[in-house]
Backbone as a ProteinNet text record, in pm:
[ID]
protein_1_A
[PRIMARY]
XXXXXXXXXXXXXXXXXXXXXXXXXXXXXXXXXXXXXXXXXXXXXXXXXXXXXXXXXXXXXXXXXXXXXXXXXXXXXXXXXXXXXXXXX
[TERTIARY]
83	0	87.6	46.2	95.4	97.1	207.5	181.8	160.1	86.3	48.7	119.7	208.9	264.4	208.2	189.2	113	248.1	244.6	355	461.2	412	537.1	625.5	579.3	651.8	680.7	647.6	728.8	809.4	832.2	917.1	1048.2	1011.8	1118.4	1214.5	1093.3	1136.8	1263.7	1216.3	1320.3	1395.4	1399.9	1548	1489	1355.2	1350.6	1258.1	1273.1	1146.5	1036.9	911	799.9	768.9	812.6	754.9	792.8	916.5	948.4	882.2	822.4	735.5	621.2	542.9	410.8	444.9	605.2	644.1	637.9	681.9	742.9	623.5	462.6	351.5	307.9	320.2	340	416.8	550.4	619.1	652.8	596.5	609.3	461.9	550.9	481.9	366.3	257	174.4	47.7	-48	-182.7	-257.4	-405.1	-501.7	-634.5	-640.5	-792.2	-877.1	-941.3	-1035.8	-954.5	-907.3	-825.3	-705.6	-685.1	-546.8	-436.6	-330.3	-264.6	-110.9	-121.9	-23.8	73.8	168.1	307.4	293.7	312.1	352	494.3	563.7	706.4	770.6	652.5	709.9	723.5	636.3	625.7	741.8	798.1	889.5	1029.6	1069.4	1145.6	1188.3	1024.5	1060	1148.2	1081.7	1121.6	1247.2	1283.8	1426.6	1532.1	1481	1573.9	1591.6	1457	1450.1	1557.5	1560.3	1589.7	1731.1	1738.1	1943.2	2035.3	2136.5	2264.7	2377.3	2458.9	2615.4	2682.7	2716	2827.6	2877.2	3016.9	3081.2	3083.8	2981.6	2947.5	3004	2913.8	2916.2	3041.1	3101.3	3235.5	3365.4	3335.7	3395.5	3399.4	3266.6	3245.8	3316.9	3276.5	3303.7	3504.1	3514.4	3648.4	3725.2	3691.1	3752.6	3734	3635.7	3585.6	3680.1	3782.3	3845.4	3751.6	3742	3673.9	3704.1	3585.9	3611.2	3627.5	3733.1	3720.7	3628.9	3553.7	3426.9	3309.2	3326.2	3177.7	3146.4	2995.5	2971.8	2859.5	2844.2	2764.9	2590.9	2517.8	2419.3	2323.5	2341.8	2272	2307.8	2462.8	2513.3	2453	2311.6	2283.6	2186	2181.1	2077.9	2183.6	2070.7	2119.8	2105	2147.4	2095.6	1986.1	1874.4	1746.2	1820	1779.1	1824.2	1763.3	1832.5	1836.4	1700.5	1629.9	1498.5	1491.2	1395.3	1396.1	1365.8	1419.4	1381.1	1240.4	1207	1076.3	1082.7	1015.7	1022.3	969.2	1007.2	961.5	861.4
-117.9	0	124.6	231	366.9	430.1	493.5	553.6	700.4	786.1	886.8	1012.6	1083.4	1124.9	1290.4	1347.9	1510.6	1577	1677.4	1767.7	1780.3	1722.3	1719.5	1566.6	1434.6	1301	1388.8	1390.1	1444	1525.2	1641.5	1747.9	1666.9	1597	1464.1	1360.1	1300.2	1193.3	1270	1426.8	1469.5	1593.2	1532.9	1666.8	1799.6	1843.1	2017.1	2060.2	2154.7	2219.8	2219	2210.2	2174.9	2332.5	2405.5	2557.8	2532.4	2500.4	2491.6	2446.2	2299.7	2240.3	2289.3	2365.3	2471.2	2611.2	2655.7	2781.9	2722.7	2626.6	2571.6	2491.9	2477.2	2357.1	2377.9	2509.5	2504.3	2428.7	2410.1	2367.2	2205.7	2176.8	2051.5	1960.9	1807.6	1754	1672.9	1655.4	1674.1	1556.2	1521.3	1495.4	1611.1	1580.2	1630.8	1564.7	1550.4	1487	1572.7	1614	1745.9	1894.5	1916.6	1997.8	1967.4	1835.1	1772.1	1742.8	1795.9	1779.9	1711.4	1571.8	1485.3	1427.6	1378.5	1278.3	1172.7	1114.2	970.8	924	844	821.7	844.2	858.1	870.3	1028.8	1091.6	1190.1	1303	1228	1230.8	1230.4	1106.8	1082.3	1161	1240.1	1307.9	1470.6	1474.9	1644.7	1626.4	1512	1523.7	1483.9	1448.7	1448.2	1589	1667.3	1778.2	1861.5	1876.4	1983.2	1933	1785.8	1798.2	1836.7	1879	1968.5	1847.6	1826	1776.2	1937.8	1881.6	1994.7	2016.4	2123.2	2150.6	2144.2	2057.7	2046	2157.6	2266.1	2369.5	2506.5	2428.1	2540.4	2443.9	2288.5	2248.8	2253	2298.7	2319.5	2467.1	2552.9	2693.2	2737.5	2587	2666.7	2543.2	2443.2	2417.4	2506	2549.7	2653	2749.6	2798.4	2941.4	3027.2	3153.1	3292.6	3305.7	3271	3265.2	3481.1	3513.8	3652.9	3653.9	3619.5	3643.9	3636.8	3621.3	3639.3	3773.8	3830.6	3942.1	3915.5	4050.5	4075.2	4045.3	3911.1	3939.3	4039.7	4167.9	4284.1	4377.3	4298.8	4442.1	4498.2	4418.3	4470.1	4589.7	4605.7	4738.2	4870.9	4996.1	5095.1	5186.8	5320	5422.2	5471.2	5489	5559.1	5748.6	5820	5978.2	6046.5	6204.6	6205.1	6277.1	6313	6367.7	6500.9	6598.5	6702.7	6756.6	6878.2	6942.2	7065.3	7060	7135.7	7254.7	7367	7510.6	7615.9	7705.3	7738.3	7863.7
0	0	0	-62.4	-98.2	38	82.3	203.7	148.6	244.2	234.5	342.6	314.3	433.3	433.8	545.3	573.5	593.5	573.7	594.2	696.3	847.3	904.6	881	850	830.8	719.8	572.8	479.5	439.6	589.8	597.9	722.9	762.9	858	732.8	698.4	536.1	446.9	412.4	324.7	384.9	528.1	606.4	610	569.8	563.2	681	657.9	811.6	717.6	813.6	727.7	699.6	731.8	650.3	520.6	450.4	383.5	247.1	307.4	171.4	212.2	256.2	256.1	164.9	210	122.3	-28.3	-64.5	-217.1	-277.9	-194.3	-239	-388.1	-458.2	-551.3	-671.9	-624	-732.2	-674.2	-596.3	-551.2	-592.5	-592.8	-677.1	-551.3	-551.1	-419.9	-459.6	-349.5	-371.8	-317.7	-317.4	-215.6	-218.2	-96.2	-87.6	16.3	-88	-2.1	-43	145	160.7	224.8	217.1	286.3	201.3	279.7	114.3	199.7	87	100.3	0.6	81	-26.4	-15.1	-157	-160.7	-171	-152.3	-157	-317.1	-389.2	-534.7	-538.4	-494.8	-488.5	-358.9	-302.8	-227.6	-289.2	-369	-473.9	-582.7	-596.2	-728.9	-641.1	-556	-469.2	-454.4	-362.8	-417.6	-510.9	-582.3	-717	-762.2	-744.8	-775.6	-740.7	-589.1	-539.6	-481.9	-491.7	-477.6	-479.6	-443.6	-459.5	-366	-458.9	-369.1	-300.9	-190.7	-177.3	-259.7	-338.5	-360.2	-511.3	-571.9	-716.7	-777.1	-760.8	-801.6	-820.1	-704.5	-671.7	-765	-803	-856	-1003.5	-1022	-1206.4	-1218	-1168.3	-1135.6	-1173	-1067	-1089.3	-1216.5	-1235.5	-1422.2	-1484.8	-1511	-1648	-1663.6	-1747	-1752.8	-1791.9	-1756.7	-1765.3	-1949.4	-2042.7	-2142.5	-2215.7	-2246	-2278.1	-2422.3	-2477.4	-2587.2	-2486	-2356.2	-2284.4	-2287.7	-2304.4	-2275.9	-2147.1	-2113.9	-2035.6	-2078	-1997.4	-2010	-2057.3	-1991	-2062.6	-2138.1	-2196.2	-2289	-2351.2	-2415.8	-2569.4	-2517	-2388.1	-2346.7	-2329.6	-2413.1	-2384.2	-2315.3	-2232.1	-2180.1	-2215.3	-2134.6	-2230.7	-2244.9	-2307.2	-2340.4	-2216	-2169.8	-2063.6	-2068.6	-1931	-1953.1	-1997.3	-2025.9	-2036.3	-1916.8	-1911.2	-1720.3	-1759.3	-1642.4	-1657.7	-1629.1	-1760.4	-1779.7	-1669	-1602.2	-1529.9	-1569.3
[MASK]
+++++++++++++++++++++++++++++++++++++++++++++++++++++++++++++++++++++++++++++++++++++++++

């Protein structure tokens, strides 16, 4: 049988404070029956696959990569708007 877990076993199950999966119930993958709103272990599975992070992953991709010099700036292609006109007295 499918277990059904309520927000605090499923905020225990996957390490977080249960504010947490109430802040995020949106993008989390969920049931509801009624107005109760529960996890199934698949649904558990999927959150964290989701939301995984290794330590240091990130600081390890970060620093292989050389700083390629053809990068531009995200917003280069924006320009100054012209300056306003000041008001006549």
């Amino acid at each position: 049988m499918t277990r059904r877990l309520q927000y605090p076993d499923a905020a225990r199950e996957l390490g977080v404070e249960e504010s947490w999966l109430r802040r995020h119930i949106k993008r989390l993958p969920h049931s509801k029956l009624g107005r109760v709103v529960y996890f199934t272990d698949e649904d558990l599975a999927r959150i964290d696959a989701q939301f995984h992070h290794e330590p240091g992953a990130e600081a390890k991709a970060s620093s292989t990569s050389a700083p390629s010099a053809t990068k531009t700036h995200p917003m280069g292609h924006l320009v100054p708007l012209p300056a306003r006109r000041t008001a006549r007295a």
